[in-house]
N, C-alpha and C positions, 0 to 999 in steps of 0.2 A: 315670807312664810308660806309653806305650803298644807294647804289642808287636804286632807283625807277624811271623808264622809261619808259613811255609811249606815241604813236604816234598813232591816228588812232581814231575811231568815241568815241564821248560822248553826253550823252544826259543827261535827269532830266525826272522822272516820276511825271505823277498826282499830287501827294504829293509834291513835288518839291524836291526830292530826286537828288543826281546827281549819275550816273552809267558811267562806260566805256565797252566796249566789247572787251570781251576775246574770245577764243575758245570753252570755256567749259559751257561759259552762261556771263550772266553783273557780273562783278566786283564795285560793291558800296561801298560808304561812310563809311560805318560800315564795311565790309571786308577791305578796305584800315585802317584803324584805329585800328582793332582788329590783324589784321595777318601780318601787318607792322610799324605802328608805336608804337603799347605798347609792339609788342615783344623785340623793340628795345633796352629798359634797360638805356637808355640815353645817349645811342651811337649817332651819327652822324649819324640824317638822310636827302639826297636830294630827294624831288620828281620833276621829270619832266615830266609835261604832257604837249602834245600838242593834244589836242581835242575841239573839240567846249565846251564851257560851263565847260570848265576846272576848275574853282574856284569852281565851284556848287559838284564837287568830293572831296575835300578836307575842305566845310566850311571857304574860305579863310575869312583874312580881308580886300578884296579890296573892290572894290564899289559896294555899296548895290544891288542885283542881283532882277530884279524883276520878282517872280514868288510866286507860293501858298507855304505856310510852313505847315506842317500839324501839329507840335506839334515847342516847340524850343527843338532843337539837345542839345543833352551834349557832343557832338563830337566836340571841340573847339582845331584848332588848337595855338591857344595863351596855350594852356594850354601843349605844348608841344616845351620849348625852342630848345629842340635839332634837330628841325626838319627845313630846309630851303626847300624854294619852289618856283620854275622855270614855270610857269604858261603860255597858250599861250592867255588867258583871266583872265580879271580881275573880270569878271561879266558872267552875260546869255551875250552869243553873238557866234557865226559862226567864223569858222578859215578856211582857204583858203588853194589851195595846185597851184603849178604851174607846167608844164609839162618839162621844163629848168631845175629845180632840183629835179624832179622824187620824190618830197615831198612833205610836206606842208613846206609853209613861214617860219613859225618861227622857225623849226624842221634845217630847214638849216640855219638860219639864226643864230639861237644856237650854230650846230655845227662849224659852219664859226669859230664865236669867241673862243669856247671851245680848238680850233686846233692851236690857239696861236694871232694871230691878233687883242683880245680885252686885249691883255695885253698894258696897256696902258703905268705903267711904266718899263717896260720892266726886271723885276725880275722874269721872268718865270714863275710865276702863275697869274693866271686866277682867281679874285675873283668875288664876287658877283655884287658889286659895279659895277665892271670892265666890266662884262657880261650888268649889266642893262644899261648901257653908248654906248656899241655898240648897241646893239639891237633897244634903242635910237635914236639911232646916223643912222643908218640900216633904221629907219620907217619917220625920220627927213620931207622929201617931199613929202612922200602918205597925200594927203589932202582928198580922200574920206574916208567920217568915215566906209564907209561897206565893208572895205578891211583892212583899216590899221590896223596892231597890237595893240594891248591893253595889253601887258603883265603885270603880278603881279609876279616881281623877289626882293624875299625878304632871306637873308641867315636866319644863326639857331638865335633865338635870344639869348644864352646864350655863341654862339661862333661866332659874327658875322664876323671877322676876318678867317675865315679857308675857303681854296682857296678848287677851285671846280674840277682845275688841277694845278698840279705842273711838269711841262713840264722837271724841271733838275729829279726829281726819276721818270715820268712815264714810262711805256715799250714799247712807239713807239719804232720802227725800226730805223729811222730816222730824223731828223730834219733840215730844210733848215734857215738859218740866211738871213731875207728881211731884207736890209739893206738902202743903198744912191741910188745904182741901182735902185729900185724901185722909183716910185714914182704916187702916183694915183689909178687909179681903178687896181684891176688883179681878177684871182682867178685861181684855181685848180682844175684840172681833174685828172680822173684815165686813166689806158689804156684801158679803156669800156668807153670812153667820159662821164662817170659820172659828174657832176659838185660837187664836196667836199663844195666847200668853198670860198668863195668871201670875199672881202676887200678893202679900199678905202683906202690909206698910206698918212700919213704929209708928208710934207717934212724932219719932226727933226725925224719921229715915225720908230722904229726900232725893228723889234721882231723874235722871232724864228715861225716857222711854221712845227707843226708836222705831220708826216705821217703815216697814220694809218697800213700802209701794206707795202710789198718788193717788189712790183710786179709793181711801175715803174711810175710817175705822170708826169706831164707839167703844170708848172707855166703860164699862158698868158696872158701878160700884153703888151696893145696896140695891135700892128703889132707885136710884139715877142713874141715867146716863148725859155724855160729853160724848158731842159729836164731833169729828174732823171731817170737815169738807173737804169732798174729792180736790185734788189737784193741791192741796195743803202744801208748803217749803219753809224750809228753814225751823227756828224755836220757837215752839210758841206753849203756850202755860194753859194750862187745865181749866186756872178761872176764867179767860180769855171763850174758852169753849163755849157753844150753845148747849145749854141746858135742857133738861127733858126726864118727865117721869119715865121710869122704867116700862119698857112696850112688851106687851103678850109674848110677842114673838124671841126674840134676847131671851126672856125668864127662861124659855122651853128651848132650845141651843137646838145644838144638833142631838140627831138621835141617840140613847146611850143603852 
């Protein structure tokens, strides 16, 4: 599977062209199409962008985008089943970033479920479905339309079934089993107060949670936290964790 990943500014020219920025100049419709999706061969491809006006890069088929077309494109993603796409708009529209997760919304909001918590039923991968239900489920009570997410998360259409992680072969380092313990809001930090990855748990809902590094996380849920000691491998279970009242520092994150 090849992924395509992107986070950071998107626009549409005059034309109504959509571009993203690179370091080297704008990366456009037609470079995305010629030097990733046809070299593909009809391999597995995901794109994820999180940019403003993210569909206007790839010609999605979400909702009609309203801007000038200068000619009609022959750059049709329908014409390319192998290709699934992770969107942080479905049309022209503004994507948001928050100073709490040193990202954009939906960029974490992604990663959150990607890390194991939108496995819904708990077979250790993460499908598409399963992605567009939390992210969902994530935007559920933003009632202002000029913030909430509009995402356009659709898999490959010739493989709609193929997960986007499969948590038992990836190469985390680690993974922590939320179990009964949990229950309710938590999420994950690093040892740089980073915020990873947020989650709201059932009472029945039960998953693994992977960790991207060795280098040492805190679960914080409510007034508690579960610490993972640096250098952590393989499974290990939340009650297994060192326990600890919740510190000053965690309540107050990063700056927002």
């Amino acid at each position: 599977v090849l992924y395509f990943v992107y986070s950071g500014h998107g626009n549409y020219d005059a034309e109504g062209r959509g571009y993203v920025h690179l370091r080297g100049g704008r990366f456009t419709t037609r470079d995305l199409y010629h030097h990733v999706i046809e070299p593909s061969a009809g391999d597995p491809v995901i794109l994820m962008v999180d940019a403003c006006n993210a569909a206007l890069l790839v010609n999605s088929r979400g909702k009609k985008p309203e801007r000038r077309v200068a000619r009609r494109s022959t750059l049709r993603l329908e014409d390319h089943p192998n290709v699934g796409v992770i969107l942080s708009s479905s049309s022209v529209g503004e994507t948001h970033e928050w100073g709490r997760y040193l990202a954009g919304i939906f960029s974490h909001e992604v990663r959150s479920g990607l890390l194991g918590p939108a496995d819904v039923d708990d077979d250790g991968r993460v499908t598409f479905p399963e992605l567009a239900a939390f992210v969902a489920a994530a935007n559920a009570r933003v009632t202002n339309p000029n913030v909430r997410v509009n995402p356009y998360i659709r898999p490959p259409l010739g493989e709609p079934d193929l997960p986007l992680v499969d948590l038992g072969t990836a190469t985390f380092p680690a993974r922590v089993r939320v179990g009964a313990e949990l229950r309710g809001r938590a999420h994950l930090l690093d040892q740089d107060l980073v915020r990873l990855a947020d989650f709201h748990k059932g009472p029945d809902h039960q998953f693994w949670i992977a960790l991207p590094r060795s280098d040492g996380f805190v679960i914080v849920h409510g007034e508690e936290e579960y610490l993972v000691p640096p250098g952590a491998q393989g499974a290990l279970q939340v009650s297994d964790l060192r326990k600890r009242p919740r510190t000053r520092i965690s309540s107050r994150g990063a700056g927002s």
